[in-house]
C-alpha positions as semicolon CSV with decimal commas, in nm:
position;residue;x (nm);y (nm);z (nm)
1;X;0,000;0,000;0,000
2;X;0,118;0,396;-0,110
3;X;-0,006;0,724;0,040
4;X;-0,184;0,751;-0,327
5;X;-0,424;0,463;-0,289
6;X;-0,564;0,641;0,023
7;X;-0,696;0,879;-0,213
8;X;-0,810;0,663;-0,457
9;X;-1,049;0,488;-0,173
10;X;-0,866;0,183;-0,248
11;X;-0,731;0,040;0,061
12;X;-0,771;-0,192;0,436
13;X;-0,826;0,020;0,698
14;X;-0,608;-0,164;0,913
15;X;-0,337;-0,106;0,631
16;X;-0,394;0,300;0,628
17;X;-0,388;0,316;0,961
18;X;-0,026;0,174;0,988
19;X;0,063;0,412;0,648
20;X;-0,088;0,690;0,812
21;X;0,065;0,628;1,148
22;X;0,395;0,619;0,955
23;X;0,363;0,895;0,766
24;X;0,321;1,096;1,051
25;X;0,591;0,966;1,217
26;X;0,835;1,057;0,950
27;X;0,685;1,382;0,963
28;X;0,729;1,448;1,253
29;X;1,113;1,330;1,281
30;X;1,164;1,563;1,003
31;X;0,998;1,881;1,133
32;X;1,245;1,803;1,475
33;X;1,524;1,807;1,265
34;X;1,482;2,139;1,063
35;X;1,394;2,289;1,365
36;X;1,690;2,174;1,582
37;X;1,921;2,490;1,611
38;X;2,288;2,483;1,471
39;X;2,529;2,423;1,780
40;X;2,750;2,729;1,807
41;X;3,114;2,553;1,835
42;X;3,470;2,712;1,803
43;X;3,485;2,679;1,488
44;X;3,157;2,794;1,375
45;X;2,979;3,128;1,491
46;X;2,586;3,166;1,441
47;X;2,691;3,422;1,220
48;X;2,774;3,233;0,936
49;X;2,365;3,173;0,965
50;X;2,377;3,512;0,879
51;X;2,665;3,668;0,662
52;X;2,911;3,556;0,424
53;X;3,219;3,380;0,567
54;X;3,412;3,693;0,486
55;X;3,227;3,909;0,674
56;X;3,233;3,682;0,982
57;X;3,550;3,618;1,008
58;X;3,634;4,035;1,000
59;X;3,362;4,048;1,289
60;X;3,504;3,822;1,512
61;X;3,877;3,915;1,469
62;X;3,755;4,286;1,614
63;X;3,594;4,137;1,918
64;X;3,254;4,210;1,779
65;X;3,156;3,857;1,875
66;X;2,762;3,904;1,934
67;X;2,486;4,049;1,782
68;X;2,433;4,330;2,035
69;X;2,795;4,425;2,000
70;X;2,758;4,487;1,627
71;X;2,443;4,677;1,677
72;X;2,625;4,870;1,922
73;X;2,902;4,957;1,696
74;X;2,910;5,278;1,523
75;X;2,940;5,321;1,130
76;X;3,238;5,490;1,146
77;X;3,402;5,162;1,358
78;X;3,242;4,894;1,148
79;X;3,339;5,123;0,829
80;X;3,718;5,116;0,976
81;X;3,716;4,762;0,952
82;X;3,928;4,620;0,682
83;X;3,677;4,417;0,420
84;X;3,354;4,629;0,560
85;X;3,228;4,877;0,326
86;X;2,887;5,088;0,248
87;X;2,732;4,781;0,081
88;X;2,818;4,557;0,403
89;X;2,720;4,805;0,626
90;X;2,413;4,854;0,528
91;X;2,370;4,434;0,495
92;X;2,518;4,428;0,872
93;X;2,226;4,716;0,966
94;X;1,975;4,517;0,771
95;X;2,038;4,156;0,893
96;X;2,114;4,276;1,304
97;X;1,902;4,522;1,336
């Protein structure tokens, strides 16, 4: 038995039960996994969630290690940074608020 004979009306009750109880199952194991959140290790920073590896790795070598501390930063600091310009500033403002 498929998911597709279900719809067709062409099944054992017993038989969709089990189906359905799988299906939902699988669903279920799935939906736990995509929403399981990225473990923030040494050698990878929840901000490569959010910015290009570049970008990241700039951040981090100025201490700016955190969200807050980003948002915190002025323009003129983040400007100063070597490999941040108007384009990434603006993507920084954008994506942390």
């Amino acid at each position: 038995m498929e998911l597709g004979d279900l719809f067709e009306g062409s099944f054992d009750s017993v038989d969709a039960i089990r189906l359905l109880a799988f299906e939902v199952a699988t669903l279920r194991t799935l939906s736990v996994a995509l929403v399981q959140p990225t473990p923030v290790t040494a050698d990878r920073h929840i901000f490569y969630d959010l910015l290009d590896g570049r970008v990241v790795k700039v951040l981090l070598a100025a201490g700016l290690d955190d969200i807050e501390s980003v948002r915190k930063a002025g323009d003129d600091t983040l400007l100063a940074l070597n490999g941040i310009g108007p384009s990434t500033l603006l993507l920084l403002r954008e994506v942390m608020g």
